[in-house]
C-alpha positions, 0 to 999 in steps of 0.5 A, spaced: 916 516 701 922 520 702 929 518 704 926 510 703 932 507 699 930 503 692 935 498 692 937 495 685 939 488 683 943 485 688 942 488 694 937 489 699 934 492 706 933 499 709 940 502 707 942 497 700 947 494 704 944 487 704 947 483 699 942 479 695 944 474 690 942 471 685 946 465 682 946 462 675 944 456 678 944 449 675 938 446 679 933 449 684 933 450 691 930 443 695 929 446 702 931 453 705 930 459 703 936 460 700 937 461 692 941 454 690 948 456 688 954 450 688 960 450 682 956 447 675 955 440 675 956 439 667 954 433 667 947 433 671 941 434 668 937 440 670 932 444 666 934 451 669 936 456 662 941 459 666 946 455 667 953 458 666 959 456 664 963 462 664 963 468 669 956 469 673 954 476 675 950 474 680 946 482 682 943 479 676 943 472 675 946 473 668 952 469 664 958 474 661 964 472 658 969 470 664 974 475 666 980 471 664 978 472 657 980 479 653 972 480 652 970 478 659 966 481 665 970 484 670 966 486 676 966 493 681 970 493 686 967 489 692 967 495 697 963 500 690 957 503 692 951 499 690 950 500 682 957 501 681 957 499 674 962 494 672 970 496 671 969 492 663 962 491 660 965 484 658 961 480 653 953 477 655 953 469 655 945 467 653 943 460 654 945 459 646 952 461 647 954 455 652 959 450 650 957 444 647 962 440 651 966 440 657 973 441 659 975 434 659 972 435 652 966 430 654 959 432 651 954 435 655 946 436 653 945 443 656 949 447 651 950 448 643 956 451 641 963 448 640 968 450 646 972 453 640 967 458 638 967 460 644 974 460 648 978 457 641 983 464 639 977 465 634 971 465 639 967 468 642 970 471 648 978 471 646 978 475 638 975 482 636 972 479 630 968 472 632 969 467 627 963 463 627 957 461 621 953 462 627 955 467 632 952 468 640 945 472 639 946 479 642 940 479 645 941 482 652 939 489 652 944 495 653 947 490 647 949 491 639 953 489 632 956 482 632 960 481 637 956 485 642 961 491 643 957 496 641 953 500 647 946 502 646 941 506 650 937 501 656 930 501 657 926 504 664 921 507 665 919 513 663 926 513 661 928 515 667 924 522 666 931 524 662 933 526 670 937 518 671 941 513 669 937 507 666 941 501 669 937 495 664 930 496 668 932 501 674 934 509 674 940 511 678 937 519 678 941 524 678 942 528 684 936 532 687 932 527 683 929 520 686 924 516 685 922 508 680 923 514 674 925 520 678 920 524 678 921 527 684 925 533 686 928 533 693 927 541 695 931 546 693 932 543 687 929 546 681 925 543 676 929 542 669 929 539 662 932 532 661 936 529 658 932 529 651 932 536 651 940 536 650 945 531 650 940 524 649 934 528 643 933 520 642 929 520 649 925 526 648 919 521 645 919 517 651 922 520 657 917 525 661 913 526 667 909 533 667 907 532 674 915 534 676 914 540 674 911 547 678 904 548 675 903 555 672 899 559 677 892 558 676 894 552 672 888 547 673 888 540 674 886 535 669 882 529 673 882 524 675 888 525 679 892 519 680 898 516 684 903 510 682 906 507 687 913 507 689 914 499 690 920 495 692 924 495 686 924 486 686 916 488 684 918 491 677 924 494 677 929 489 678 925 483 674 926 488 668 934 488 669 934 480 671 931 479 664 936 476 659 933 478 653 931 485 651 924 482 648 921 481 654 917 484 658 917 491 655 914 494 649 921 499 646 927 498 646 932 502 643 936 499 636 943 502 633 944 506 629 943 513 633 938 510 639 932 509 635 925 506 638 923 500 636 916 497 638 916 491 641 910 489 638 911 481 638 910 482 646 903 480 647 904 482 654 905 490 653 900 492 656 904 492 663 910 496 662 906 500 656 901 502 661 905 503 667 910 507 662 903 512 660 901 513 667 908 516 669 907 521 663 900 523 664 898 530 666 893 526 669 899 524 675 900 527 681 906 525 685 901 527 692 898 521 694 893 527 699 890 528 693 889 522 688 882 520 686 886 512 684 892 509 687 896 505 681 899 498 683 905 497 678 906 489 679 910 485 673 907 479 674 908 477 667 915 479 666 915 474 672 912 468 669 916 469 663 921 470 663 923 469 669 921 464 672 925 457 673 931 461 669 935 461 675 932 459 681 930 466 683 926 470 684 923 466 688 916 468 691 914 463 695 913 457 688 918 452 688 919 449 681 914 444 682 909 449 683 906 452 677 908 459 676 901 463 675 901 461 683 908 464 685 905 470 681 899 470 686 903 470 692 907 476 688 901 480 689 899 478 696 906 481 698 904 487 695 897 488 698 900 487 705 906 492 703 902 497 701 897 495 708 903 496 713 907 501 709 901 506 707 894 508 709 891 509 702 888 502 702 884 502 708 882 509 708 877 506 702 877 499 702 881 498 696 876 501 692 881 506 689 885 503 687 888 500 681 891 493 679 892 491 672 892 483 670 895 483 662 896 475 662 891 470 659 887 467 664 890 474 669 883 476 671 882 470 674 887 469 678 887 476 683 888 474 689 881 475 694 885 481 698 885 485 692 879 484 689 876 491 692 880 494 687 878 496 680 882 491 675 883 492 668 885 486 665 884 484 657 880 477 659 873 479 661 870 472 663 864 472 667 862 466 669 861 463 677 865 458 680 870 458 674 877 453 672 883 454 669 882 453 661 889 454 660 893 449 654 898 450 659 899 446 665 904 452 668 898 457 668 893 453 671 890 457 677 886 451 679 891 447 680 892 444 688 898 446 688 903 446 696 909 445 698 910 442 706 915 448 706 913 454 701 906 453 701 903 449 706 897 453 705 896 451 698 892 455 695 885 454 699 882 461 700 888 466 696 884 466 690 876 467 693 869 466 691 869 471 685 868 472 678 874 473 674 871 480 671 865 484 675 862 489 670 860 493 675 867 496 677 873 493 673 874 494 664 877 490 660 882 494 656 884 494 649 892 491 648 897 496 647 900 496 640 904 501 636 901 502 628 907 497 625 901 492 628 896 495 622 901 499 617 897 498 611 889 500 614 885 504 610 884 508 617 891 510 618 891 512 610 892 506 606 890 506 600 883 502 600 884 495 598 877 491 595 875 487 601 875 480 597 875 475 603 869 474 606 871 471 613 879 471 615 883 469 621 890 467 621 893 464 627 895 458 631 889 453 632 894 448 636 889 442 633 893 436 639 892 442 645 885 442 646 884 446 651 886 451 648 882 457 646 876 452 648 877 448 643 874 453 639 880 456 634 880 448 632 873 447 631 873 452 627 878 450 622 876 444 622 869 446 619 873 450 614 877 445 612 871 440 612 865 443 608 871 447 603 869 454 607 875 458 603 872 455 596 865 456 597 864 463 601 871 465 601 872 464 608 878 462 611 881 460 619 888 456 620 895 457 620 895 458 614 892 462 608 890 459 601 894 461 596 891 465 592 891 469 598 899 469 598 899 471 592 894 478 592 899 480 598 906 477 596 909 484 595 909 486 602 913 482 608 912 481 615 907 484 618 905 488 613 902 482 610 897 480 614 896 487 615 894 488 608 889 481 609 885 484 615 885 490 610 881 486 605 877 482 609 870 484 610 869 481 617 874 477 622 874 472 628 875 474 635 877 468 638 880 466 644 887 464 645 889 460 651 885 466 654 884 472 652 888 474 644 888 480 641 884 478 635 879 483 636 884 489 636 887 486 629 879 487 627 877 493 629 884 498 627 883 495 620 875 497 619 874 489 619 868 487 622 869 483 628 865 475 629 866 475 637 865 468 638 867 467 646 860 466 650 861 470 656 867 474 655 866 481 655 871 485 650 875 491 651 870 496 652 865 493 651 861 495 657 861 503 654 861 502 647 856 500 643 858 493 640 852 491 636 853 498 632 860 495 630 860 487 630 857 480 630 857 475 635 856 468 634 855 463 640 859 457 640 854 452 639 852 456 632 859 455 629 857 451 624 852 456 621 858 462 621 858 461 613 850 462 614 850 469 618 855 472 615 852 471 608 846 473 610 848 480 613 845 485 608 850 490 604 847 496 607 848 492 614 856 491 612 856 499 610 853 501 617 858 496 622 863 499 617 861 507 619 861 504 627 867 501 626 869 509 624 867 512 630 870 508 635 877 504 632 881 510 635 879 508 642 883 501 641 889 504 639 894 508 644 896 514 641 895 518 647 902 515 649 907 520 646 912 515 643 906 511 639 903 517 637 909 519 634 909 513 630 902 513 629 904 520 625 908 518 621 904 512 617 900 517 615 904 522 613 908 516 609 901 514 607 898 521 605 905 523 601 904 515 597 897 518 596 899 524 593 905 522 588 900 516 586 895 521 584 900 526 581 903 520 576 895 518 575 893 525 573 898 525 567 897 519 566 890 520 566 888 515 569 882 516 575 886 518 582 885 511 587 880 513 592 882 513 600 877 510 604 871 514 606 873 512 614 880 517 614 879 524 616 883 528 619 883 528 627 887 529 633 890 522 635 892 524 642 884 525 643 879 519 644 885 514 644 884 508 649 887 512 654 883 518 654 877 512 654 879 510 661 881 516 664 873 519 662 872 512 665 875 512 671 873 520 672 865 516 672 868 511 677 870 516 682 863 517 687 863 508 686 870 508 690 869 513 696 866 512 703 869 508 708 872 502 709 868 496 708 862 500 705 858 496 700 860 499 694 855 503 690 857 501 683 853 493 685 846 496 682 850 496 674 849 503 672 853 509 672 861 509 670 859 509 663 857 501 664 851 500 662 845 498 666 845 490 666 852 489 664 853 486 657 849 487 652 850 479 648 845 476 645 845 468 646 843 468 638 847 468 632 844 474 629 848 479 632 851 482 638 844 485 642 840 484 648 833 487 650 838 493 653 839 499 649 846 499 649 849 505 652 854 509 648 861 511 650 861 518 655 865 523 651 872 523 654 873 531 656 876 530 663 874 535 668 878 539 670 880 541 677 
């Protein structure tokens, strides 16, 4: 890979000299593989967000304040080398800081500012403090205060291994350093500390790379041993600095005062960068494709399809406007397998079947193009059947749609996508989704303290009752029941959007998250039901001790083809909704008692606490937790009242150990023998066993006593990597 450019945003061929733009554009491209880009037309109507009324930027397609103005953009010198920062930041333009009219004053559809608020003496672009009851949202990473002066750190991956500049998304590495986080070191240059060791200690969480460094003489290696691949830069890298809103595609970001990490947990998408993030910091990389056991592919589709696509008109992967996205995204990744086969040999050496692709959207499984379908997927939709459709809510996202253009897609879509089943247990795993522990702060496993489980059965969230496609229609069912039969009165079941209010009440004294944290955490069971696809329902069940209610025929769970799910939830058919009250009540106290004691030995494995930083915040609730607990049980003592007891699942434990990391690393440590011999031989995992996976696959029963099967279920292989 040495002496290959990596070009960011704005650029592109062998040397980065090629200009690449990408406009603020007001409609989209008709004919021609060029982006559209004419002077805006205030009047037309268009549905692209991007559209720009003051200087476009166009390396990254995004809207500042005009030069002109005393808190405008104003751009590198043209002749500046690429990732020339600009001579004056300027102040960013979003699509909610455009005016409302336009010059002549006439009013246009597409902004929702006064001119005045924006270029009036007091506005936006023009006085130092913006005078405006509803100020322009700085939402634009690298951005912070009321007037989007302030400069905070940007987010890369990896933090640029504390040996770069982060560039919103792409590293510019300090010299004798390279590589998509600067891992690499060019020879002669000696490894030393990053930047979070000196000048930048808020890095220091989440900015390193062991692989950089010389191993100690004798040193063993942890296995398997894997690669991340060098991309072109437009496949991730450059999507993150076309974002327009530092919430999307990434799981942190970096919050004033002082550059702290903020955990993005509200991006369902996480799994993406986070995961991308952990392998780049893990001891199991090697920088040396010669000697890895798995090759990772790190694609952002989601960052692509939202959001991305139709925010400008670009970038542009073969899906023009018309074409739902998911298949821009498809086309996206046979980009990447056939660059990977014409730049490198590792594809063909074993057929695929080493190398790694992670599918995070929420039909994502199911829309793998045929040509990566050797490789191993890791995805969060464990979707089993044949010959399957799209049951997507949302027309943008359905794969099976027959979508073709004469030009950009004359091929439709016949043949990318295959005869295959979203998910194959005999070679892919779903894996749990990447949360921080704000997402359960008042568990009793992170130490809070004990609350009485009171709720029978719970769920809160969308149920989108007028989109019946979505979640299979069985959130909508659900709810419907509950309501019907008066399932909150008579068994203390609740499922909907909202909750009783008796329940506000037991709860009114946290706030946001924490809220329905403290409700899964008085819950004895909780429904795992599908979104429009996958949801993270499960997780939210299993970090807070509740015992999930899995009612998703066919869909495998996270881990659910090495663990040993009967040991720790039920499962209900979706033909049995109506019995949910029956079953649950017919679950003994001592049968609640040991699903709670499975729960126990395997929530750890949903969590990722292996990744530094979510190990760091992970820490800290348990000593917030444990310092609560022993002022409560001082005051109590001299009050002589009996000391609150902490729940019998906490214990003291290594949270870097049997995380979800550790989990996937054992199991692709077993996977390894699955995944050699030459190209085109038939795999050796076809027969189900070994990997961890259980023989037969998964182990559901069709009834609604349970989840179980005529199978003895397999356990999970306690991770220890062998060491090489």
């Amino acid at each position: 890979m040495a002496g290959w450019c990596r070009c960011p945003a704005g650029w592109s061929g062998d040397d980065c000299s090629t200009r690449l733009k990408r406009p603020c554009s007001w409609d989209y491209r008709q004919g021609g593989f060029e982006p559209f880009n004419k002077p805006v037309d205030w009047s037309a109507d268009s549905h692209s967000t991007g559209r720009c009324s003051q200087y476009c930027d166009e390396d990254v397609g995004l809207c500042f304040c005009g030069p002109d103005t005393p808190f405008g953009r104003i751009p590198p010198n043209p002749l500046d080398p690429p990732g020339t920062p600009p001579i004056r930041r300027g102040r960013p333009m979003a699509q909610h800081c455009q005016p409302s009219k336009d010059p002549s004053g006439k009013p246009i559809h597409w902004g929702t500012k006064d001119p005045e608020e924006i270029t009036g003496p007091q506005g936006y672009c023009m006085a130092q403090s913006p005078a405006s009851n509803d100020p322009c949202p700085c939402i634009m990473d690298g951005y912070w205060g009321p007037g989007c002066d302030e400069v905070r750190e940007t987010y890369c991956p990896n933090q640029c291994n504390g040996h770069g500049e982060c560039m919103t998304g792409f590293c510019k590495c300090h010299r004798g350093w390279w590589g998509h986080d600067c891992a690499y070191r060019t020879p002669g240059t000696p490894w030393t500390p990053g930047m979070g060791e000196g000048e930048r200690p808020w890095l220091r969480d989440v900015a390193l790379a062991p692989a950089s460094k010389d191993p100690e003489p004798g040193a063993t290696r942890k296995r398997p041993l894997i690669y991340v691949y060098e991309l072109p830069p437009m496949y991730n890298n450059v999507l993150l600095q076309y974002r327009p809103d530092h919430g999307c595609c990434v799981h942190r970001f970096f919050k004033l005062p002082d550059n702290q990490t903020y955990w993005n947990d509200p991006w369902v998408y996480a799994s993406e960068p986070a995961l991308h993030e952990a392998l780049l910091q893990s001891e199991h990389r090697t920088l040396d494709p010669e000697e890895a056991d798995f090759f990772y592919v790190p694609v952002y589709t989601t960052c692509y399809i939202w959001p991305l696509h139709e925010y400008n008109d670009g970038p542009f992967f073969h899906a023009s406007n018309d074409i739902p996205r998911v298949h821009g995204a498809i086309n996206m990744l046979i980009e990447v397998h056939s660059w990977i086969r014409s730049h490198l040999p590792y594809w063909d050496r074993h057929g695929g079947r080493d190398h790694i692709v992670l599918q995070p959207h929420d039909e994502g499984s199911c829309w793998l193009p045929a040509v990566l379908r050797p490789a191993i997927l890791l995805a969060h939709w464990g979707r089993t059947d044949a010959h399957h459709v799209s049951g997507t809510g949302y027309s943008p996202d359905n794969y099976t749609f027959p979508a073709s253009h004469p030009l950009y897609m004359p091929e439709g879509i016949e043949g990318k996508l295959g005869d295959f089943p979203c998910y194959d247990p005999a070679k892919d795993l779903v894996i749990p989704a990447f949360t921080s522990a704000n997402k359960y702060p008042q568990s009793p496993l992170l130490g809070a303290p004990a609350r009485q489980r009171n709720i029978l059965g719970f769920f809160k969230g969308r149920t989108q009752q007028l989109n019946a496609p979505y979640s299979r229609g069985i959130r909508q069912t659900l709810e419907n029941l509950c309501n019907r039969h008066d399932w909150w009165g008579k068994h203390k079941i609740t499922i909907g959007e909202k909750v009783p209010e008796e329940l506000k009440a037991q709860v009114d004294s946290f706030r946001g998250e924490e809220q329905y944290s403290a409700l899964l955490a008085s819950s004895t069971f909780c429904f795992a039901l599908p979104g429009d696809g996958w949801s993270a329902r499960l997780e939210d069940a299993v970090l807070h001790g509740c015992i999930p209610v899995i009612i998703q025929d066919g869909v495998h769970m996270a881990f659910e083809d090495i663990l040993d799910y009967p040991a720790f939830s039920l499962c209900i058919a979706q033909a049995d909704m109506e019995k949910v009250p029956e079953v649950l009540q017919a679950v003994s106290p001592e049968r609640v008692l040991e699903l709670q004691q499975g729960l126990a030995k395997v929530w750890r494995r949903f969590t990722y606490t292996g990744l530094k930083g979510y190990h760091t915040a992970h820490a800290g609730f348990r000593v917030r937790h444990r310092d609560a607990r022993a002022a409560a049980g001082n005051s109590s003592q001299e009050a002589g009242v009996p000391r609150t007891p902490v729940s019998p699942l906490v214990e003291d434990y290594d949270a870097t150990q049997q995380d979800g990391l550790e989990t996937l690393y054992s199991w692709l440590y077993s996977r390894i023998p699955h995944t050699r011999g030459p190209a085109g031989a038939a795999d050796g995992s076809s027969s189900g066993g070994g990997g961890g996976v259980k023989q037969g696959g998964s182990n559901r029963s069709s009834s609604s006593k349970g989840r179980g099967g005529t199978k003895a279920p397999r356990k999970a292989k306690e991770p220890a990597s062998a060491e090489q």
